[in-house]
C-alpha positions in Angstrom: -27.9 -25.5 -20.3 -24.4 -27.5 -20.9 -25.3 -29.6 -17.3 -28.8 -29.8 -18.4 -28.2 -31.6 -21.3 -25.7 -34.3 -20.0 -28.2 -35.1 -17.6 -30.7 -35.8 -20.2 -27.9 -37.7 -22.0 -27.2 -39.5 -19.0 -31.1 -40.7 -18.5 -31.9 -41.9 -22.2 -28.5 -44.1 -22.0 -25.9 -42.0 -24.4 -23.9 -41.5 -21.6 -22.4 -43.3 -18.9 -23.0 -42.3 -15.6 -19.5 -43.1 -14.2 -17.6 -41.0 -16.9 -20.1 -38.1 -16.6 -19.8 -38.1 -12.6 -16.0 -36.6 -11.9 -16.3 -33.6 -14.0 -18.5 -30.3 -13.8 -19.9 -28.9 -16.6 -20.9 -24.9 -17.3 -22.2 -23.5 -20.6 -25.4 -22.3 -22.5 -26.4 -24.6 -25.2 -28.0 -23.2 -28.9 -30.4 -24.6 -30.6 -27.9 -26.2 -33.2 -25.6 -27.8 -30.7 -23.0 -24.5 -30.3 -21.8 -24.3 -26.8 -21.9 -20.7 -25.5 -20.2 -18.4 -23.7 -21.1 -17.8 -20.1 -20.2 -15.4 -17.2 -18.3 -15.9 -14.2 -17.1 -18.9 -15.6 -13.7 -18.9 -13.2 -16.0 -19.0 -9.9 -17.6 -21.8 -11.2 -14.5 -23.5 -11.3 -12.7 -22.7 -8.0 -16.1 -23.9 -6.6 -15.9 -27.3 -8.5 -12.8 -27.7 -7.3 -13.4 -26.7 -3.8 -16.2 -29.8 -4.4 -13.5 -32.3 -5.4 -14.5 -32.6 -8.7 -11.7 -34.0 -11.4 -12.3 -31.2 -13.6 -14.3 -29.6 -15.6 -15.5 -29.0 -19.1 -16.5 -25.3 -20.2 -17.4 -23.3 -23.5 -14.1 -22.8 -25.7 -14.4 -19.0 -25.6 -13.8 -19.2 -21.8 -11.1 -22.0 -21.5 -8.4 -19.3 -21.2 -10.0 -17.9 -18.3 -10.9 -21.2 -16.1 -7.6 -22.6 -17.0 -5.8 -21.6 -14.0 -4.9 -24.3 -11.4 -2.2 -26.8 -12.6 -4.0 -29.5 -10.3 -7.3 -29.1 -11.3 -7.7 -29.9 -15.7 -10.1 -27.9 -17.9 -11.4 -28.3 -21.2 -12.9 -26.5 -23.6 -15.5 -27.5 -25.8 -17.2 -26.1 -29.1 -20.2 -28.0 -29.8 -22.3 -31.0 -27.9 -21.1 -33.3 -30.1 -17.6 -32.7 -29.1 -18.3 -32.9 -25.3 -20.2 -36.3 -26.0 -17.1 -37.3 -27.4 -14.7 -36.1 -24.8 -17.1 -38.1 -22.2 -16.8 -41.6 -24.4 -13.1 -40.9 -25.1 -11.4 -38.7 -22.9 -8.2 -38.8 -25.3 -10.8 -36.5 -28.0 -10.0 -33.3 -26.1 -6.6 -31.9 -25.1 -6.4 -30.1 -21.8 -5.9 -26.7 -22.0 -2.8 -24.8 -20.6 -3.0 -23.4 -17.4 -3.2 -19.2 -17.8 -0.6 -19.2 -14.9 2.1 -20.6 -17.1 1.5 -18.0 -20.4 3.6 -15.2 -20.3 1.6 -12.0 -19.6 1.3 -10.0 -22.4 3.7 -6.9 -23.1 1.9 -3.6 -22.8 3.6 -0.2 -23.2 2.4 2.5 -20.5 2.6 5.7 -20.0 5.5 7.7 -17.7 5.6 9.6 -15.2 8.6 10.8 -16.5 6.3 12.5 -18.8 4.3 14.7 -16.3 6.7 18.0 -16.4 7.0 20.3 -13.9 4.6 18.7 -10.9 7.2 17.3 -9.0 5.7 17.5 -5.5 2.8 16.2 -7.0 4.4 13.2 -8.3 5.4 13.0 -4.5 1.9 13.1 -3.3 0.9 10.2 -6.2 3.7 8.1 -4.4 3.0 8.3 -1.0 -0.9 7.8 -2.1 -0.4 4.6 -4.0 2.8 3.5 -1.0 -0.3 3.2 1.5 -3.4 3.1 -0.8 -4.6 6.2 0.0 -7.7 8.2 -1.5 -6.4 11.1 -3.2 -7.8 14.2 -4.5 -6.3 16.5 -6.6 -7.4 20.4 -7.2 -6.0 22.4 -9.7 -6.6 24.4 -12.8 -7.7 23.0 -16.4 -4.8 21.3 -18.3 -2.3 21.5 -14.7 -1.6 17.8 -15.3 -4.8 15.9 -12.9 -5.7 14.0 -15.6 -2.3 13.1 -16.5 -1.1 12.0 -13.1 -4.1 9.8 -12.7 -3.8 7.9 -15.4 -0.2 7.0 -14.8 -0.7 6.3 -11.0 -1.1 2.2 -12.1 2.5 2.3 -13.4 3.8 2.8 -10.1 2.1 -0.1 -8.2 3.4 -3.8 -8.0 2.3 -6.0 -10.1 -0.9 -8.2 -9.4 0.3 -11.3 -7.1 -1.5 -14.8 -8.2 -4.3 -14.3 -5.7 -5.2 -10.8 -6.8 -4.8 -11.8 -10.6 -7.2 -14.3 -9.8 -9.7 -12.2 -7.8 -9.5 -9.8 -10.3 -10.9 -12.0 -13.3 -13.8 -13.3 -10.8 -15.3 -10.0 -10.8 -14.5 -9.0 -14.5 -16.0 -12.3 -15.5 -19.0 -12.1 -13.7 -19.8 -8.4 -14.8 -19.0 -10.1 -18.8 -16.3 -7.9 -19.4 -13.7 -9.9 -20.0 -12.6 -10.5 -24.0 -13.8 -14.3 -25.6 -10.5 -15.9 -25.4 -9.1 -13.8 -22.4 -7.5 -15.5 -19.7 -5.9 -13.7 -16.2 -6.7 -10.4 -15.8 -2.0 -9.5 -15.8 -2.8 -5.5 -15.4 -3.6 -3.2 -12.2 -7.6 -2.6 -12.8 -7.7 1.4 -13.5 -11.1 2.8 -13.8 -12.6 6.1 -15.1 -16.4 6.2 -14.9 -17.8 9.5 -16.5 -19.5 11.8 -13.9 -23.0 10.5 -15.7 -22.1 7.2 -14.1 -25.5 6.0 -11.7 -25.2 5.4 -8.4 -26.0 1.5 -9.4 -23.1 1.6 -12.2 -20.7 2.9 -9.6 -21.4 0.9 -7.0 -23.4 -2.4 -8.1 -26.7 -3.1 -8.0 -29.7 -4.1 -10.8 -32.1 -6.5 -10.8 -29.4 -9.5 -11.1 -26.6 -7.6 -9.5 -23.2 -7.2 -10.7 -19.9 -5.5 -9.9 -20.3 -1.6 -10.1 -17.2 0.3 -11.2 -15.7 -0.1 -7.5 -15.4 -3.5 -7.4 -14.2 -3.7 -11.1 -11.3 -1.0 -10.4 -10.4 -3.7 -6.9 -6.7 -4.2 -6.2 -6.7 -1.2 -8.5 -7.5 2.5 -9.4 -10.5 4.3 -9.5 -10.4 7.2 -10.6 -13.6 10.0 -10.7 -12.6 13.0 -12.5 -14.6 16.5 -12.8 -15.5 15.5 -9.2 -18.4 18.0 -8.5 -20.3 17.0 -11.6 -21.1 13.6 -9.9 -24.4 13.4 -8.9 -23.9 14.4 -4.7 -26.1 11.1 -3.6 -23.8 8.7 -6.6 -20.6 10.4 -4.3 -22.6 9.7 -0.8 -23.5 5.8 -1.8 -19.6 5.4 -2.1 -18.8 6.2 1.6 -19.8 3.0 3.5 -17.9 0.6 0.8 -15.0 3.0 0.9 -14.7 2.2 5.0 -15.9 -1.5 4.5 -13.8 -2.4 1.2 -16.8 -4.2 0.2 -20.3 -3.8 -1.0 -23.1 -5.4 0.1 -26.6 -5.6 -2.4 -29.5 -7.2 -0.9 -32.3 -8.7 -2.7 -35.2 -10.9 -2.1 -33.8 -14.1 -3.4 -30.3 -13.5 -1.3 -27.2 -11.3 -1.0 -24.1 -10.5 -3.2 -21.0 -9.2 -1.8 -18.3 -7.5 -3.8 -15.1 -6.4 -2.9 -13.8 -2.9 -3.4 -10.3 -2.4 -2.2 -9.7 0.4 -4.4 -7.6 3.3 -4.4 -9.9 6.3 -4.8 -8.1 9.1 -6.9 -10.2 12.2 -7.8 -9.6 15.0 -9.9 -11.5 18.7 -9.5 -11.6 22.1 -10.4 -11.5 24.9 -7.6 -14.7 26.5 -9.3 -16.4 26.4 -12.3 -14.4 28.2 -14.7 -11.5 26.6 -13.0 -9.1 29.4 -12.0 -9.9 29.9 -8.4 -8.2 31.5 -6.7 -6.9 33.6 -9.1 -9.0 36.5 -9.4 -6.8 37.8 -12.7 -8.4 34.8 -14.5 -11.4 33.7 -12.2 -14.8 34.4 -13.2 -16.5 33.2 -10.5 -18.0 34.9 -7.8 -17.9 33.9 -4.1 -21.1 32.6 -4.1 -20.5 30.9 -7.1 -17.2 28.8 -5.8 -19.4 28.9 -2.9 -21.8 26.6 -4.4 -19.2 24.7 -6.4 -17.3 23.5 -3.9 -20.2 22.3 -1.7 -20.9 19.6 -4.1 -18.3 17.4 -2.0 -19.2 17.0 1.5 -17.2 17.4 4.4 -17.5 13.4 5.2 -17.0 12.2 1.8 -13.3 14.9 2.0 -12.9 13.0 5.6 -12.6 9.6 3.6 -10.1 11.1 1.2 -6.5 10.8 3.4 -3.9 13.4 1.0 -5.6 16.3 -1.0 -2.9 18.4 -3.2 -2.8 21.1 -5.0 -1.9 21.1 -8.3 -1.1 24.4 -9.7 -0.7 25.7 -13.0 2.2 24.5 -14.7 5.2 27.4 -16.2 5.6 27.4 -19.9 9.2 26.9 -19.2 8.9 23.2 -17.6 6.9 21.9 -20.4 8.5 20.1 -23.3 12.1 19.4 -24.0 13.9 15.9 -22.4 12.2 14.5 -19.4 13.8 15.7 -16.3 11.6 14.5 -13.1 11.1 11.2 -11.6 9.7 8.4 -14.0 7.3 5.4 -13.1 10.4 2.8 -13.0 11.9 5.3 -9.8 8.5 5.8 -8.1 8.0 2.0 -8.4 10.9 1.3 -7.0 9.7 3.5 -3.8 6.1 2.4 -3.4 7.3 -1.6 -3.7 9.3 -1.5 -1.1 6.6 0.4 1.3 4.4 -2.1 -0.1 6.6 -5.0 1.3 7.4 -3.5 4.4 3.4 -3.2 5.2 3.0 -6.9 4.0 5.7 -7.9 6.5 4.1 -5.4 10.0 0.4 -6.6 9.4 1.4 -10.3 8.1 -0.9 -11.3 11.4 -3.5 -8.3 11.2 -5.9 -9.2 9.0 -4.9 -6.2 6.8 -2.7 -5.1 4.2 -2.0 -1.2 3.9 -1.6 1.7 6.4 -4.7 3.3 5.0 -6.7 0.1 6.4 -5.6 1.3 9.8 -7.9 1.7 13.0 -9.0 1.7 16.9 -6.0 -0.3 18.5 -3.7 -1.2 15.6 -3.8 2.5 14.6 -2.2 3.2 17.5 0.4 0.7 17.8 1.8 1.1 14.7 1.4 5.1 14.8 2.6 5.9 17.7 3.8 9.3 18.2 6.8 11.2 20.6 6.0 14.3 22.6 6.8 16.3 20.4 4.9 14.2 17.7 1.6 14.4 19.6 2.2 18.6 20.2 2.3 18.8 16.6 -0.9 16.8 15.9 -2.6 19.1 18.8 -1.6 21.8 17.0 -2.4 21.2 13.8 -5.6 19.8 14.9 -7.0 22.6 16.3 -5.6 25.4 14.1 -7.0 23.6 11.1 -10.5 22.7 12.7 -10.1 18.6 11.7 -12.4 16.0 12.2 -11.5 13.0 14.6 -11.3 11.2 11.3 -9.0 13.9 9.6 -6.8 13.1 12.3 -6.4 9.3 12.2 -5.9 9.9 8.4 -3.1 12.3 9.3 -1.5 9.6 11.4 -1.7 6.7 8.3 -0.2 9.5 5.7 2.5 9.8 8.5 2.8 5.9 8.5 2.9 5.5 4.9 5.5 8.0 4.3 7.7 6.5 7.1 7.7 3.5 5.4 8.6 5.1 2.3 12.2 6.0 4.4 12.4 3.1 5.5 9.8 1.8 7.9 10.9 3.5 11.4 9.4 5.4 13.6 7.0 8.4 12.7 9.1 11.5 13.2 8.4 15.1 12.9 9.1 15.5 9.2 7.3 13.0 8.2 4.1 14.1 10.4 4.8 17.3 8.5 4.5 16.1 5.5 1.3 14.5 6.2 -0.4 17.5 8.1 0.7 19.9 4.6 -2.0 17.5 2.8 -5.2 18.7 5.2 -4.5 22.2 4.3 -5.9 22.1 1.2 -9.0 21.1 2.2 -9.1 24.0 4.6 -8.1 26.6 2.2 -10.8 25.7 -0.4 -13.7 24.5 2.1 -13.1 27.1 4.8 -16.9 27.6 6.2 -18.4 25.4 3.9 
């Protein structure tokens, strides 16, 4: 409405042309002369600066959010009457502080340090967010899924400029983003519930926005009570999983949103949730049968380290933390982080799990020995071609985590011990 109505200021004579032409203007316009809200108001700007416009001039509520580029002013206006005045006398409005120069906000988190008694699992959550790895977890109720989960953000870098920015693009366009807010400062971490549509997850509607993958990007996502998903909501995720994007076609064109996400997913082994432990199981074998069959064999092949996470003794819970906390598992996945941003600086990607076809195997290339081991382990545990590759990234990853040299046979180890899970639970299924 906002451009609307300079033009029509513009035509009767209000305004000058000249002082109208160097800025862009984006807002909706009420009936008393408020200046609204709008979505996606950051794209609009990167796009009229990309045009060479001077600046622009956007509704008050989102100045904090289009204020990011010290080269390129903003300003935010309240009414029509102020922005008639800003265009007469451009002294009338102040500028408004680039976001990039505002301190982020301080936000307490929660610890690892707080997760008792699941050290290897703690292990698995590192070499998972070191590479960006999907990972599943499969345990009994109240073993610490949830908990681990929601603490994996706390071990990741924080968001670089770029990110930061792409981040707000999407949570401004799906109008999530609080009046006032400016640069999204946190790691996205999202937890749909298993009611969530396949539309919701992924994007979609009549005039599409993000879905829950593209709002969790440079982020988490995080889907527990896994089996309770709808099987074709878990299918639609596969192709944007592979193509870290989503692309929703309509008649009047096509959107594309990006979903870089680390999958993390949370399940019970059956439906009472003790399998296999038939002291406290109720199940029957058909029953887990059933259960477990939810999750397909190709959606598992897109998931790279699935752990275990067993019940937790009485005698590792309370009393003074004793494991690893966030601040040394940070430490850890930062510098695997770095080391990955150096090797694929002319790749085109960014983490071993984005790993394929020729680059796979230059970077994981294996001894003799190495390769016996793979053979091995393929075969005994009846992987898919894709199992395998994702063997060799886990490998990769956890390399890099000692240091970034060659794959050796502890760390292929390490990575083979995360398929068996899936073949003790899905065996025949």
């Amino acid at each position: 409405d906002l451009p609307i109505a300079v033009s029509i200021l513009v035509s009767i004579g209000v305004l000058p042309q000249e002082n109208v032409d160097p800025y862009s203007f984006f807002g909706e316009l009420s009936l008393d002369g408020k200046v609204r809200p709008i979505h996606g108001t950051l794209s609009h700007v990167i796009l009229a600066r990309e045009s060479q416009k001077k600046g622009a001039v956007v509704p008050f509520e989102n100045a904090a959010e289009a204020a990011v580029f010290r080269d390129f002013p903003v300003y935010g206006v309240r009414t029509l009457s102020e922005l008639v005045a800003f265009l007469l006398d451009p002294s009338a409005l102040t500028r408004v502080e680039s976001a990039e120069e505002a301190d982020p906000p301080v936000v307490s988190h929660p610890d690892f340090s707080d997760v008792f008694g699941q050290e290897s699992v703690k292990r698995a959550a590192a070499v998972a967010s070191a590479g960006m790895h999907g990972f599943l977890m499969i345990g009994p109720p109240g073993s610490g899924k949830t908990l681990t989960a929601r603490r994996i953000p706390t071990i990741m870098p924080p968001l670089t400029e770029a990110e930061r920015i792409e981040c707000t693009k999407i949570h401004s366009v799906a109008g999530i983003l609080p009046p006032g807010a400016g640069l999204v400062t946190e790691r996205p971490y999202r937890a749909p519930h298993h009611t969530v549509s396949a539309n919701a997850l992924v994007g979609g509607g009549m005039f599409p926005k993000p879905g829950e993958m593209s709002l969790a990007h440079n982020g988490v996502l995080f889907l527990d009570e896994l089996p309770e998903f709808s099987k074709s909501t878990l299918e639609v995720m596969r192709q944007p999983l592979e193509d870290r994007k989503v692309v929703i076609s309509r008649v009047h064109g096509s959107y594309v949103f990006p979903t870089r996400v680390m999958l993390v997913l949370a399940m019970n082994p059956c439906r009472c949730g003790y399998y296999p432990d038939r002291n406290k199981c109720r199940c029957s074998e058909a029953e887990v049968h059933a259960y477990l069959s939810r999750i397909s064999r190709p959606l598992l092949d897109r998931v790279d380290i699935l752990k275990e996470v067993p019940r937790v003794p009485a005698e590792s819970l309370g009393g003074t933390p004793d494991g690893r906390s966030s601040e040394d598992l940070r430490k850890q996945v930062i510098a695997a982080w770095n080391i990955q941003k150096d090797r694929y600086r002319s790749d085109g990607i960014l983490f071993n799990s984005e790993l394929e076809g020729k680059l796979l195997r230059k970077y994981c290339a294996l001894d003799a020995t190495g390769r016996a081991l793979l053979k091995d382990a393929f075969e005994k545990l009846n992987l898919s071609a894709r199992a395998h590759d994702r063997i060799l990234k886990v490998a990769r990853t956890i390399a890099d985590l000692s240091g970034g040299g060659r794959i050796t046979e502890a760390h292929l180890l390490e990575a083979i011990s995360y398929r068996t899970v899936g073949e003790k639970f899905w065996r025949g299924i």
